[in-house]
C-alpha positions in Angstrom: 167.3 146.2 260.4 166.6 142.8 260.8 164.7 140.2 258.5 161.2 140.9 260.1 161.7 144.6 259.5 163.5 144.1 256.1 160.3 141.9 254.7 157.8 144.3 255.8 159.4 147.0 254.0 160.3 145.1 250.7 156.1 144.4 251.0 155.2 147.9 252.0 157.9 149.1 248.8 156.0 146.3 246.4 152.6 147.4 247.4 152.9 151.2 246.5 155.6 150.5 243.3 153.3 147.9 242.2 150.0 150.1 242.6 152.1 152.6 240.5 153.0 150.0 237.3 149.7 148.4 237.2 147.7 151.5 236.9 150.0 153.9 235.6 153.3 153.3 234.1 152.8 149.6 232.7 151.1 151.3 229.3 153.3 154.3 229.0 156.6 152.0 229.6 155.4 149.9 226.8 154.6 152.4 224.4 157.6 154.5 225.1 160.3 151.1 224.6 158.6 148.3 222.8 159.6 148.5 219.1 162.7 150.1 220.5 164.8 146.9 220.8 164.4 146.1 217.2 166.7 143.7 214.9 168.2 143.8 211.3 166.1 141.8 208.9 166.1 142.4 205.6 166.5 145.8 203.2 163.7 146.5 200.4 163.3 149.0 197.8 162.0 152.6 199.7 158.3 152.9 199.2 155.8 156.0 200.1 155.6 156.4 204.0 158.3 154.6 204.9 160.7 156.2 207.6 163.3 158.5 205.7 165.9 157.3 208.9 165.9 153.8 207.7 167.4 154.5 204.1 170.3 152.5 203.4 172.6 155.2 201.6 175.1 152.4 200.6 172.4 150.2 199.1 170.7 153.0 197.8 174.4 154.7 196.1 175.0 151.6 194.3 171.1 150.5 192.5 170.8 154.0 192.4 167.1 153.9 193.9 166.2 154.1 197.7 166.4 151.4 199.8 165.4 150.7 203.2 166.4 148.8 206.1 164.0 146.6 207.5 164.0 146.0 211.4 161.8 143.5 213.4 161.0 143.9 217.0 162.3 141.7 220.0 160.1 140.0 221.3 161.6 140.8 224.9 163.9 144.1 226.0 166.4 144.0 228.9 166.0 146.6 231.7 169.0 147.2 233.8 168.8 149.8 236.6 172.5 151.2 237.5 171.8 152.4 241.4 174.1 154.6 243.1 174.8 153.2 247.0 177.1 155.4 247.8 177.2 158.1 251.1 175.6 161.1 249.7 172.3 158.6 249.0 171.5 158.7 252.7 171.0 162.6 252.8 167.9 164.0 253.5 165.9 166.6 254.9 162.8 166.4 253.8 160.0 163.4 253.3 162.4 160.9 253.3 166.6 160.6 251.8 167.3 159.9 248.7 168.3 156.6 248.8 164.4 156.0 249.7 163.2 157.7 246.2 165.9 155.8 244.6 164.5 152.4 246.2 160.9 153.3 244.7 161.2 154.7 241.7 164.0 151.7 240.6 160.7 149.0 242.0 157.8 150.5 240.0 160.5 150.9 236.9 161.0 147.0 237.2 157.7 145.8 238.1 156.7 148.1 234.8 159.4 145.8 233.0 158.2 142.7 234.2 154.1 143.2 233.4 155.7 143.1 229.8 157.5 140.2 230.0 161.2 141.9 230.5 164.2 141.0 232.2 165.3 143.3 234.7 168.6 143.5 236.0 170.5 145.5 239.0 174.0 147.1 239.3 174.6 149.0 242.4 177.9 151.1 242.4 179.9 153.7 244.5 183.3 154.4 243.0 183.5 150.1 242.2 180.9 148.1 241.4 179.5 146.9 244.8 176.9 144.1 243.1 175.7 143.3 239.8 172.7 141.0 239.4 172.0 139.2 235.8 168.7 140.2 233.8 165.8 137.5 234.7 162.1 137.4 234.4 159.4 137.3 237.4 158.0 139.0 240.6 160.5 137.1 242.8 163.4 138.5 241.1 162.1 141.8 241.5 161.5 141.4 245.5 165.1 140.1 245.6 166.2 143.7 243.8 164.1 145.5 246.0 165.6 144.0 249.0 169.5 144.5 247.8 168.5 148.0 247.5 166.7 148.4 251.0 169.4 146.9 253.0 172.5 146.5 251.5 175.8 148.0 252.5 178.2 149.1 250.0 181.9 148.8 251.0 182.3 152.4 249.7 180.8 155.6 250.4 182.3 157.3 247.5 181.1 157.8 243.2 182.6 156.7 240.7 180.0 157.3 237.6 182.6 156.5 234.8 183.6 153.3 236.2 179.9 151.9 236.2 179.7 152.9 232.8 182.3 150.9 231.9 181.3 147.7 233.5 177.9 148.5 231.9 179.4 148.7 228.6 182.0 145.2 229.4 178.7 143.0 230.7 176.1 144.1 228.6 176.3 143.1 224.9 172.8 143.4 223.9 171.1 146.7 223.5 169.1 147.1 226.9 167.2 150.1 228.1 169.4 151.5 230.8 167.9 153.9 233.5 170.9 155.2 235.9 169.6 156.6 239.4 171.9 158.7 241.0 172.8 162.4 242.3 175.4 162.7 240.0 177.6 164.0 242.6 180.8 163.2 240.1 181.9 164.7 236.5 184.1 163.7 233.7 181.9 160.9 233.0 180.2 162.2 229.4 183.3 160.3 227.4 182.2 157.5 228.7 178.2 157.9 228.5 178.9 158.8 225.0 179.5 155.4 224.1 177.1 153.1 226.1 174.7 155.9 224.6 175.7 154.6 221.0 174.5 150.7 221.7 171.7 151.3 225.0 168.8 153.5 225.3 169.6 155.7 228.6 167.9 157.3 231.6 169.8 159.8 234.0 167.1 160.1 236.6 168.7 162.7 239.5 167.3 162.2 242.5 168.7 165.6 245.1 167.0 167.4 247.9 166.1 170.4 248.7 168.9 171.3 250.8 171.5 170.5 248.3 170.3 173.6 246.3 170.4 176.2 248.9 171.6 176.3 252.6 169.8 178.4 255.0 171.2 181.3 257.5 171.8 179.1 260.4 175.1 180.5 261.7 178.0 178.5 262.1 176.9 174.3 261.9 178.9 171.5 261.4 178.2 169.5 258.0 179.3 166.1 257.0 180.6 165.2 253.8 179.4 161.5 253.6 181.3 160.5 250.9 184.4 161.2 252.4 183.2 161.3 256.4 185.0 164.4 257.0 182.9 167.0 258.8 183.5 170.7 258.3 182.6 173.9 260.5 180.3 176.2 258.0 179.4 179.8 258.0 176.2 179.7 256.6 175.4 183.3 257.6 177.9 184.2 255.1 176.6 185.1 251.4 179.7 184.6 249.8 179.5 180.3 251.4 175.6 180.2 250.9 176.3 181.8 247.4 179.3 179.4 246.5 177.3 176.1 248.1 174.5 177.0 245.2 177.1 177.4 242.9 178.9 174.0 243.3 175.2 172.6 242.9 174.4 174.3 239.7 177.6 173.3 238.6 177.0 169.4 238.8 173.7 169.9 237.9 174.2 171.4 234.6 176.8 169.0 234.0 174.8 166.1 234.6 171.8 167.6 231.5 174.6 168.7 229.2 176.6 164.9 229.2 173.3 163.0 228.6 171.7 165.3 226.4 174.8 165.0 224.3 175.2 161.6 224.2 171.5 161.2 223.1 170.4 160.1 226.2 167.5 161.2 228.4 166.8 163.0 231.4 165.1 163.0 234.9 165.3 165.3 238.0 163.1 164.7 241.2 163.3 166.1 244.3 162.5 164.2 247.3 160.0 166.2 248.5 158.1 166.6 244.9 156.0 163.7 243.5 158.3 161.6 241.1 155.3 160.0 239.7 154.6 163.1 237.3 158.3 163.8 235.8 158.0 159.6 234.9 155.0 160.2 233.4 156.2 163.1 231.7 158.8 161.6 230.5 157.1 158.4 229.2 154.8 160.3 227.7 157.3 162.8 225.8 159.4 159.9 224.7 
């Protein structure tokens, strides 16, 4: 793709995301996160209507008489969007792959971010962390994160969820709302989501396709594995495959809403041939 073709899309992306967050998201994303970002101020005796969760039990053991903590909102939040670049992105069969639902819902999440006056910031990862761009203010910052996710090439086709985490975790000191686009085509990451679920307020959105769910009677076709580029002859007309390929998606699946619904966090699933602009809203709205 060259820079002609590269700037048309990053306009045609900006357009339709942009559309989105003006008319749609830009309320719902304030409402759902401002006032979440909040700050230790003071602590004051308990009075009638305050928020039972913001007792201070040791203040309150030793005068003997409820206390509160007192929090004051930031005036800003940070926004960092954790993108998954590796192989198993550029599958699809339907409308378009997933790495194309990745690109727009990560756009209208930032240009959301940026109407109120948020930093946004951009890790893409694999199975290493393949570029990390600082939080920063402003519509140019945006187009540059829409077109690192358009055209760039990671150096690795494989996942490595845990390991983004962790760099998450080492970069990120102040409490950010985190929304992490992937498949989730990996496990025994929930240790470590567990603890940047403690400090951030997380998003798992899953992005899959229909395919990945069930695979039809075609006979015997060849299928590449595109995170490891090794193809393999299938028997699709078998039951027992067809039955075990749905199994090994319901498997990561189910893993995926167990580890962030434990760790507090929340949780998206789109298809890329439904309309992801309902299950944001949704979730916005359910927040």
């Amino acid at each position: 793709m060259n820079t002609s073709e590269i700037l048309k899309k990053v306009r045609k992306i900006e357009i339709k995301t942009r559309r989105l967050s003006d008319h749609i998201f830009s309320g719902e994303y304030h409402s759902s996160f401002k006032g979440r970002g909040m700050t230790f101020s003071e602590v004051r005796q308990y009075q009638y209507g305050d928020d039972i969760r913001n007792i201070d039990w040791n203040v309150t053991a030793r005068y003997n008489e409820p206390y509160i903590k007192v929090f004051e909102e930031e005036r800003e939040l940070t926004m960092l969007l954790m993108v998954d670049v590796s192989g198993s992105e550029s599958f699809g069969t339907q409308n378009q792959c997933k790495k194309d639902t990745l690109t727009e819902i990560a756009a209208t999440l930032a240009f959301s971010a940026i109407q109120n006056n948020d930093k946004v910031g951009l890790i893409l990862f694999s199975d290493q962390i393949e570029l990390y761009i600082p939080p920063k203010k402003g519509r140019h910052h945006v187009l540059r994160i829409i077109r690192e996710l358009i055209e760039f090439h990671p150096k690795s086709n494989q996942t490595n969820i845990t390991q983004a985490l962790e760099f998450l975790s080492g970069v990120t000191k102040k409490k950010a709302i985190v929304f992490m686009l992937s498949d989730f085509m990996d496990a025994h990451y929930e240790h470590a989501l567990k603890i940047v679920g403690k400090k951030h307020d997380v998003t798992g959105i899953r992005i899959y396709d229909k395919r990945e769910v069930e695979i039809p009677n075609l006979g015997l076709v060849p299928i590449l594995d595109a995170e490891t580029g090794k193809t393999y002859l299938v028997d699709t007309s078998s039951k027992k495959v067809r039955t075990n390929y749905k199994s090994h998606y319901l498997k990561n699946s189910s893993y995926f809403k167990n580890a962030f619904t434990k760790s507090g966090s929340g949780v998206i699933s789109t298809r890329t041939d439904q309309d992801y602009v309902k299950q944001l809203l949704g979730y916005f709205k359910n927040k």
